[in-house]
C-alpha positions in Angstrom: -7.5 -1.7 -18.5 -4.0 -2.0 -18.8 -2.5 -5.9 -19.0 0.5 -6.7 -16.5 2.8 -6.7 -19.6 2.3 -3.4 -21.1 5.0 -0.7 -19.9 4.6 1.4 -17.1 4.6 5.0 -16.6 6.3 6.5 -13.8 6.8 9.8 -11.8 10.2 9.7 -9.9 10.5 12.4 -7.0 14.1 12.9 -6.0 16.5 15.4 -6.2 19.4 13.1 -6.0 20.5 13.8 -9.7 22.9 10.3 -9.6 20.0 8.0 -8.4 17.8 9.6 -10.8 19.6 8.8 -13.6 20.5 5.2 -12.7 16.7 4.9 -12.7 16.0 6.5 -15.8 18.6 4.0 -17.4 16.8 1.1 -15.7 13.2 2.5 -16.6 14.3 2.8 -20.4 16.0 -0.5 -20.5 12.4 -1.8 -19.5 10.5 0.2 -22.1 8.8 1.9 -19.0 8.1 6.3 -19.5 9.9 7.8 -16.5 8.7 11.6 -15.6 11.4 12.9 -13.3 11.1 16.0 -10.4 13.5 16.8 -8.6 11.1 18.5 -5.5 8.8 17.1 -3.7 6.2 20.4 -4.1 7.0 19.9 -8.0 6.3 16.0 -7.7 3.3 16.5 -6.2 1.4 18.9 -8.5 2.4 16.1 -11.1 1.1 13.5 -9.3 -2.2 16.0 -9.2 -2.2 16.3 -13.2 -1.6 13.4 -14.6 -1.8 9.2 -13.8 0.5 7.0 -13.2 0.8 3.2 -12.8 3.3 3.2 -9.7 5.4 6.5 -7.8 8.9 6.4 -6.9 9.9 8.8 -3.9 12.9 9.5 -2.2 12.2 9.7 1.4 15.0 12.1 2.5 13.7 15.3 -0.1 13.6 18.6 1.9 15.5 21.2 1.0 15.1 24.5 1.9 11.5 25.6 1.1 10.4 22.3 -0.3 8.4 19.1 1.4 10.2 16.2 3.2 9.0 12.8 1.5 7.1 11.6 4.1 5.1 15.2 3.8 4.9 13.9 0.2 3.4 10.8 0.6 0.8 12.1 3.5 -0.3 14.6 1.1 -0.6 12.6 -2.3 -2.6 10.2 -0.2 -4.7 13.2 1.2 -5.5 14.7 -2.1 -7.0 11.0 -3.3 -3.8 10.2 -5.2 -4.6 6.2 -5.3 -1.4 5.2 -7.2 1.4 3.0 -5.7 3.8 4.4 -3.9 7.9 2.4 -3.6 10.0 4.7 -0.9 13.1 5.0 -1.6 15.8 5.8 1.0 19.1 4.9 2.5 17.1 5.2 6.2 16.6 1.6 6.5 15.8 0.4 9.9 12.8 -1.2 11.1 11.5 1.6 12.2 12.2 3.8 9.5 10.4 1.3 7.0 7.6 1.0 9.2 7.5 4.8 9.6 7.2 5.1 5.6 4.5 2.3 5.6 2.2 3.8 7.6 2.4 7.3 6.0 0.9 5.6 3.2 3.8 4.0 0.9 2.6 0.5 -0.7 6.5 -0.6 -0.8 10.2 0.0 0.4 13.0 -0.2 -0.9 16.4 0.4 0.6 19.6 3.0 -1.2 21.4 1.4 -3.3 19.5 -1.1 -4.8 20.0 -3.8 -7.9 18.2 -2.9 -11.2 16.5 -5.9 -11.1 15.1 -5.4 -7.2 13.7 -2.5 -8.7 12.2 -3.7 -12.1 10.4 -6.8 -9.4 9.3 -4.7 -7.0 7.4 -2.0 -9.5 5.7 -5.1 -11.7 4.5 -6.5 -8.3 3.1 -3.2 -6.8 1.5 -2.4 -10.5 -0.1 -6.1 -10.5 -1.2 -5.6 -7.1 -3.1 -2.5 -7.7 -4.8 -3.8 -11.1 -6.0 -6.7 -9.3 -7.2 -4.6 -6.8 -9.4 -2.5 -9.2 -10.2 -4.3 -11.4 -10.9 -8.1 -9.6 -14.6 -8.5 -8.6 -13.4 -11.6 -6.1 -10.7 -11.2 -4.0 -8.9 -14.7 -3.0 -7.0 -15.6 -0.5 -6.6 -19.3 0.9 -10.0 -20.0 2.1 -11.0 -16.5 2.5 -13.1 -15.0 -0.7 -14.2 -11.4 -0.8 -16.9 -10.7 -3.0 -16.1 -6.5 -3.9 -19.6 -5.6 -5.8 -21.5 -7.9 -4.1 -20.1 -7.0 -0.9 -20.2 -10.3 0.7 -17.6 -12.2 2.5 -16.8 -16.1 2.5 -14.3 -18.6 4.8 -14.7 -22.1 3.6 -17.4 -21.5 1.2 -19.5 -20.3 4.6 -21.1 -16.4 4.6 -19.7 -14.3 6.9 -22.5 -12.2 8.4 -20.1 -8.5 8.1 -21.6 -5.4 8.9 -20.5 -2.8 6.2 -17.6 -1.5 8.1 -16.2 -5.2 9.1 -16.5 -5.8 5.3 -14.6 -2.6 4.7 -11.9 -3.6 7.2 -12.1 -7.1 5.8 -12.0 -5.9 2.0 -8.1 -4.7 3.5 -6.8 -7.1 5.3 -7.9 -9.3 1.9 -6.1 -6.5 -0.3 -3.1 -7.1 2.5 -3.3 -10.6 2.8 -0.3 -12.4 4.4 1.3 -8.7 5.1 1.2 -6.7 9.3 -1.4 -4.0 9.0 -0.8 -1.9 11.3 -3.8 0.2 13.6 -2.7 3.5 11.7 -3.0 1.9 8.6 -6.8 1.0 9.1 -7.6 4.2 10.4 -6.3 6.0 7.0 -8.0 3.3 5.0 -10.9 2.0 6.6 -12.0 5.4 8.9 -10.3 7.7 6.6 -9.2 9.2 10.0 -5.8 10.6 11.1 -3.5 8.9 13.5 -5.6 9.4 17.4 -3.6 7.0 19.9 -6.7 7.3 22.4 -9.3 6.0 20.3 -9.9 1.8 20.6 -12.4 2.0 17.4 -9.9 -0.4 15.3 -9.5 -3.0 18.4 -13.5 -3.0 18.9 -13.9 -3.4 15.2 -11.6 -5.7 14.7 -12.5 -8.3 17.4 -16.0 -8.0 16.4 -14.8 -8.8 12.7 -12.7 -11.7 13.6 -15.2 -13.1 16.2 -17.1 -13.8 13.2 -13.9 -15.0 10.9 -13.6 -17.6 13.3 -17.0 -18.8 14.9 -17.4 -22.0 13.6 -14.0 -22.6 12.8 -11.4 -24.7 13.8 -8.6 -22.7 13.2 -7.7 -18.5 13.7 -8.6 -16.2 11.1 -6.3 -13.3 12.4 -2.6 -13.1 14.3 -1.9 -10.4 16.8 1.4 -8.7 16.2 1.8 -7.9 19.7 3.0 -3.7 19.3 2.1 -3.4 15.4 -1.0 -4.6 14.3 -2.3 -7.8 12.9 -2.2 -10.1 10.2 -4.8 -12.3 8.0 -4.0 -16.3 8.1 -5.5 -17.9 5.3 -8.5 -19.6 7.3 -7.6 -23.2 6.1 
């Protein structure tokens, strides 16, 4: 296991020569090994042949013959590629964020950016995913997810999860505090590609937080009305 402080390795997929050597200067600076591609195709066999602690891609690749970013990013996360993923792009809208989020990007981060918005944002998403696989407890106000044991706690009470709620709980816990959106739990949770006629996240859902909340005095989740919803930290 790798400690927060050690250096990072990085794969950078952009073929915006400029950007990628500002990065490389900022990586270096750091102490961090930087693998630069300037395709997305090329990128992603990389990705495919060697680990990395956190991926940097540039959402606007596509030239002729190659893969757009968000093609990228679908397809690392299809071919079981579990590292971090910051987008990078000067597309920054609401929408286009949210667009990059729910093809499977952990973080994003807008063109141009400060080298030390950068450095922050790659320490957090690398501490993020150590404590994800590496923490036996997952805590979160009074929320506590037990990961081997598979159990699930609000205010020291069991929660009475079937396997998938604990799955679906298990992500909210991993998102804590952050929207996750319907598409998002259908990736992670059913493994299952966007279908806007199935209600299997809504029923599971409400059955989950029926059971994050009996008993207790205040709501366990919030209903972003037109994205998705959000874990409160059951205090």
């Amino acid at each position: 296991m790798r400690r927060h402080t050690d250096k990072l390795k990085l794969l950078y997929i952009d073929d915006d020569r400029r950007t990628a050597r500002d990065v490389r200067r900022i990586a270096a600076a750091r102490g961090d090994t930087l693998v630069w591609e300037s395709s997305g195709r090329a990128g992603l066999l990389r990705a495919g042949l060697e680990r990395f602690d956190v991926i940097l891609l540039d959402r606007m690749l596509g030239g002729i013959g190659d893969l757009d970013g968000l093609t990228v990013l679908r397809r690392l996360r299809e071919s079981g590629v579990g590292a971090p993923v910051l987008m990078l792009s000067r597309l920054d809208r609401a929408d286009d964020r949210a667009e990059g989020l729910d093809a499977g990007a952990d973080d994003y981060l807008a063109k141009p950016f400060e080298a030390a918005e950068l450095t922050a944002r790659l320490r957090a998403l690398h501490r993020r995913a150590a404590g994800r696989e590496h923490s036996a407890v997952i805590l979160y106000g009074a929320f506590e997810c037990h990961v081997k044991a598979r159990t699930a706690f609000r205010q020291n009470r069991h929660l009475p999860l079937s396997p998938r709620e604990f799955e679906l709980f298990r992500y909210f816990m991993e998102n804590a505090g952050e929207v996750v959106t319907r598409d998002m739990m259908l990736r992670k949770v059913w493994n299952m590609s966007f279908d806007p006629r199935t209600n299997v996240v809504d029923v599971n859902v409400g059955r989950m937080r029926r059971k994050l909340e009996d008993g207790f005095a205040g709501p366990a989740l919030e209903t972003i009305w037109g994205q998705g919803y959000r874990l409160l930290d059951g205090r």
